[in-house]
N, C-alpha and C positions, 0 to 999 in steps of 0.2 A: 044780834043782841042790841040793847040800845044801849049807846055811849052816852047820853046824857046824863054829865053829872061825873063822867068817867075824868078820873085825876092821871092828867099825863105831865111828864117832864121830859121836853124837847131840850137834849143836851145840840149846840149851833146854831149861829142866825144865817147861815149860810143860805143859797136857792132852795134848799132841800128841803131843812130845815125850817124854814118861813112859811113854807107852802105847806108841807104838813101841820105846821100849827095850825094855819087856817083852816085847812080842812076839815081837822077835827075839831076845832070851836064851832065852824057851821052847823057842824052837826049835833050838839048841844055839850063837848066836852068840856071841862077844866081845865084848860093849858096854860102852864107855866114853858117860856123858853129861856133857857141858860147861853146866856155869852160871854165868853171873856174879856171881850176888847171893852175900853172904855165906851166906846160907841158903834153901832153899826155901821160900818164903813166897808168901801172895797176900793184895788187899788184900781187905775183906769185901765182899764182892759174891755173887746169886745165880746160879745159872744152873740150863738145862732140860735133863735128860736123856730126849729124846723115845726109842720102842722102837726104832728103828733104830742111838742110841748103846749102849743099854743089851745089846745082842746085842753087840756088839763084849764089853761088858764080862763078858758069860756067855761068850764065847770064850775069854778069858784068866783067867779066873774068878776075877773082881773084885767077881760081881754082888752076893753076898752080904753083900760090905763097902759098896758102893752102897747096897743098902736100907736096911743097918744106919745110916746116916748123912745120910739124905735124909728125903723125903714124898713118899710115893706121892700122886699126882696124878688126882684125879678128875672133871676138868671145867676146860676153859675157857670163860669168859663173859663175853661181848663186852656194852658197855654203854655207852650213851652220855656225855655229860658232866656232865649232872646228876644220873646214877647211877642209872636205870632201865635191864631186861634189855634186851639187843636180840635176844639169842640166846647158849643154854648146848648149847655142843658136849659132850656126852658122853663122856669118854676111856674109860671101859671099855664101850665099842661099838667100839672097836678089836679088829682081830684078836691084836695082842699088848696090851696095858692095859697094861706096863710103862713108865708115862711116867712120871719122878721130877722132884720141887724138889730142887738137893743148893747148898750153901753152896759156892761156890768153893774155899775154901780146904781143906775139908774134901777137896772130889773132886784135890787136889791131893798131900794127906797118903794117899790110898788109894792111890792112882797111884805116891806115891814108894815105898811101903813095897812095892808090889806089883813094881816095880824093881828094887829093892835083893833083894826075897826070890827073884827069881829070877838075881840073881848079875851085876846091873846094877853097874858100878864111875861111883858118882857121886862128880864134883870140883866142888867148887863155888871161888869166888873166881877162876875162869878164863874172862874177859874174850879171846873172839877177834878178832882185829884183821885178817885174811886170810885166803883158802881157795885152793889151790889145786885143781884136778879132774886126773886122770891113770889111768894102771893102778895107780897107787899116790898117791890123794890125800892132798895134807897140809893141816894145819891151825896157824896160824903164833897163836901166841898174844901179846897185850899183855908179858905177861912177858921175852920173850924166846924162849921154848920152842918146839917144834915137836913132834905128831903127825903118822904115819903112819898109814894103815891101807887099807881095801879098798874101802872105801864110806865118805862123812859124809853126814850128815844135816840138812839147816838147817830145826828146827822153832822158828828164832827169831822169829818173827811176823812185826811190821809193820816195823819196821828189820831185818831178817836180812842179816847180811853175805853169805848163800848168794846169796840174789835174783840180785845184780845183779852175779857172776860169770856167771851163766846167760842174765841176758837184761839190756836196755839200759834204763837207768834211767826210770820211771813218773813222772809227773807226779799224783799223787792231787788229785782237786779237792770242796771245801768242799760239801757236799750244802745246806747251806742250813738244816741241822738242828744242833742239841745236844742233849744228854742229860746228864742229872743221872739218878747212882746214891746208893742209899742203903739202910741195913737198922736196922729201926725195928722196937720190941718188938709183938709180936701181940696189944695189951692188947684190942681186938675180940672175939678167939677165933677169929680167923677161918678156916675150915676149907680142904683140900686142894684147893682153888681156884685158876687163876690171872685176874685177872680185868684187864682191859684196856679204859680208860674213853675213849672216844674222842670228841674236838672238835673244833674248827674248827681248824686247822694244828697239834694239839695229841693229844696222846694221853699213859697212863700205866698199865702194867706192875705189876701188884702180887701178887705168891704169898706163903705159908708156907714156913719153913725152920726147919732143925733142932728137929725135933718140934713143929712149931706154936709155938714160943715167940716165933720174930720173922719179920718181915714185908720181902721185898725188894721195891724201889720203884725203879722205869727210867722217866723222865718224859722226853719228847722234847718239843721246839720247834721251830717253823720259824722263824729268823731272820736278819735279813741282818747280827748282829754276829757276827763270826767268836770262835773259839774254839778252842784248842786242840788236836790229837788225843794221844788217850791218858788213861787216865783214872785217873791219879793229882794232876792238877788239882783242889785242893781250893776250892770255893766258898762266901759266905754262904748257910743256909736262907732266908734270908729275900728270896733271888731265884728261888727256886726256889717258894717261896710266894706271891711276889708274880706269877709268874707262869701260874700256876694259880688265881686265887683266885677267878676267874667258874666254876668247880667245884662239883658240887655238894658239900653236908656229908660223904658218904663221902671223897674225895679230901683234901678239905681237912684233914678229921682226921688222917689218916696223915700226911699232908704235916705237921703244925703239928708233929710227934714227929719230925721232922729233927730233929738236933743235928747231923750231922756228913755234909755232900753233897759229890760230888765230880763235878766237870763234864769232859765233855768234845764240843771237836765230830767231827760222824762226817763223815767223809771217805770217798770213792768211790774204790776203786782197782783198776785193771785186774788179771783171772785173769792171772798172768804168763802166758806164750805157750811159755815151754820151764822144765817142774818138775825135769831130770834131762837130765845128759850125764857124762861122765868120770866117773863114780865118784860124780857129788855130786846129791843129788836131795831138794827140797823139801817141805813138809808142814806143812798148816794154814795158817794165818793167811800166812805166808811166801807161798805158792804163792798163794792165795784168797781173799783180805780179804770178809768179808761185813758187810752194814749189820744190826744187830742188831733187826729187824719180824720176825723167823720165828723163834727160839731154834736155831739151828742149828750155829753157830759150834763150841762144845764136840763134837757129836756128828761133824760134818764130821771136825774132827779125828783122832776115835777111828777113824773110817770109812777114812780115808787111812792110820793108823797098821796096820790090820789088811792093808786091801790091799796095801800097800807089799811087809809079811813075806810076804804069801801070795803073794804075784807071784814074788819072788827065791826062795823056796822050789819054786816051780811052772818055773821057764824054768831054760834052760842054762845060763847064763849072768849077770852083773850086769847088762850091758848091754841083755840081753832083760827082764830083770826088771822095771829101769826103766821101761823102753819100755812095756812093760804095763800096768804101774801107772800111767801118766801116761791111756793109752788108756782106762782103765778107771774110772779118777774125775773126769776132766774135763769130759764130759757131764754126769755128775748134778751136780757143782758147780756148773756154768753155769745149770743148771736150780733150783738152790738160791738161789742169788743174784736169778737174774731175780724168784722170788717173792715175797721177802722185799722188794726195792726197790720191787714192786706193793704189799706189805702199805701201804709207807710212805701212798700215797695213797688209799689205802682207808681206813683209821684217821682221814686227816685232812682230809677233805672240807671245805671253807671253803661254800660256796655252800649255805645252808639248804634250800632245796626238795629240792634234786640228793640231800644228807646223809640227810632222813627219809625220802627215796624210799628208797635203797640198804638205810637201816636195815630199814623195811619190806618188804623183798624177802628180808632175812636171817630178820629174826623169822617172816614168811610159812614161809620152808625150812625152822628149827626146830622148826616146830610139824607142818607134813606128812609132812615126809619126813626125819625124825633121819637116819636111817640113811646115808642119800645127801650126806647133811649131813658126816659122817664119811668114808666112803666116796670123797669128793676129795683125803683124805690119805694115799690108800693109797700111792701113788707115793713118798710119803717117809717116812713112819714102816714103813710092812710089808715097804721092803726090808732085805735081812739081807746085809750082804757076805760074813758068813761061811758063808753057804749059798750064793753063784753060783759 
């Protein structure tokens, strides 16, 4: 059908959020996006734009702003915890090499500007308190207010008030893990790398961001003290160091240039089971919570954002369009998720023999057969939504 003219209401400025709005204003809709925060902000955190997000972003033609703001990424290298290689996967032995590091808040500011430039109407200070679903869903605001319109959108994450209009409320349960984020100057030099140092219940995350200047740093634990979710939880550095501190000298150092960590714990939460009915249909985090072992999280999103517009632009209908869209991302998500919760126990092998064995089987593959080494990621970085 043609969405020109089509009146949406994107409840989130979040990745997800941003990107949909644009897509569907390219394509001739009416978009309104609802935010609550006083302003579009994020807090500093890295994240990965693997080639499967980055095609979304040459769709809506963001890409050039993407590079301009990121590092291009040439290698992940897995290594154990006293910071010996175990294996360096190659990113440009990919069929697309566009894998980027981009600063959160940065791929936040392309996204809004690329919004607004295509005639996105963003309100911010507008807290939603209610959704209705219908031939004409409305959107009941904290305020008092109410919106109208043809479609919403809830690309409100992990609290989304869309969720649990659509399906019956989830029980998320405590994985046993936390994570502390942090972004720490690159006094190293360290180059387009992201390098991933793995231990016994333990593992740590570290790339380049914004021109090589600083360093983001995602350390996970297994423990049985609970913890928060969400992660603007600020914690001392010095639990963050003290628990990493059987590391070797590489960890330790970046760790010791904490000033300012922020903890949170990760939580398991079920693919809702229905993304879209009446007019109202989910997206990203809202729909599909992932545990963050695969950097997928951002690009998922972009992924849903494309399919979404190209589904209601493709069917007769809203109702068909939904329906597609849910048909169409559901599988690969399910399939996203599953591997990312494998990474977890991959990463953190406790049992010493079982650990150097596995290691031994990686470094064994990086040394024979690179290629094939790469070649297991085709399923998620080589597909392009915007070419099925």
């Amino acid at each position: 059908m043609s969405i020109l003219g089509l009146r949406v209401v994107v409840i989130g400025a979040g990745i997800g959020g941003l990107a949909v709005a644009r897509a569907l204003a390219l394509r001739g809709a009416d978009v309104t996006l609802l935010e609550q925060a006083p302003e579009i902000t994020e807090v500093g955190a890295g994240l990965q734009i693997s080639p499967n997000g980055m095609a979304v972003l040459r769709a809506v033609g963001l890409d050039a702003a993407l590079i301009a703001a990121s590092v291009q990424a040439r290698a992940v290298c897995l290594r154990d915890h006293h910071g010996a290689q175990v294996v360096r996967l190659d990113l440009t032995r990919l069929p697309d090499p566009a894998y980027h590091f981009v600063h959160r808040a940065d791929l936040i500011d392309l996204l809004a500007a690329g919004a607004r430039e295509a005639g996105v109407k963003i309100r911010l200070l507008q807290k939603v308190s209610t959704v209705e679903g219908g031939a004409q869903p409305t959107v009941h605001l904290a305020a008092g207010t109410t919106l109208a319109a043809d479609l919403v959108i809830g690309a409100d994450g992990l609290h989304s008030v869309v969720r649990p209009v659509l399906n019956q409320t989830d029980a998320p349960f405590f994985t046993g893990q936390v994570a502390w984020r942090a972004v720490v100057p690159n006094t190293d030099r360290r180059g387009p790398e992201a390098w991933v140092h793995m231990g016994p219940g333990r593992h740590v995350v570290s790339y380049p961001l914004r021109g090589g200047t600083a360093l983001n740093i995602v350390a996970v634990q297994e423990r049985t003290a609970w913890a928060a979710e969400g992660w603007t939880q600020t914690d001392d550095p010095a639990n963050l160091q003290a628990a990493f501190a059987d590391f070797g000298p590489p960890v330790r150092a970046m760790l010791a240039r904490v000033t300012d960590a922020r903890l949170w714990g990760l939580f398991r939460h079920p693919v809702a089971p229905v993304w879209q009915r009446d007019h109202l249909a989910l997206l990203g985090d809202a729909a599909h919570p992932t545990l963050p072992f695969l950097a997928q999280g951002a690009s998922m999103a972009l992924e849903d954002a494309w399919v979404l517009a190209d589904e209601l632009a493709r069917c007769d209908t809203i109702d068909a369009g939904l329906a597609a869209y849910q048909h169409r991302r559901a599988p690969r998500v399910a399939r996203v998720i599953a591997a990312a919760n494998g990474n977890a126990w991959k990463y953190h092998i406790g049992f010493a023999p079982l650990r150097m064995a596995a290691h031994a089987v990686m470094r064994l593959g990086g040394q024979l057969a690179p290629d094939r080494m790469m070649r297991q990621f085709d399923w998620l970085y080589a597909h392009d939504v915007t070419a099925d």
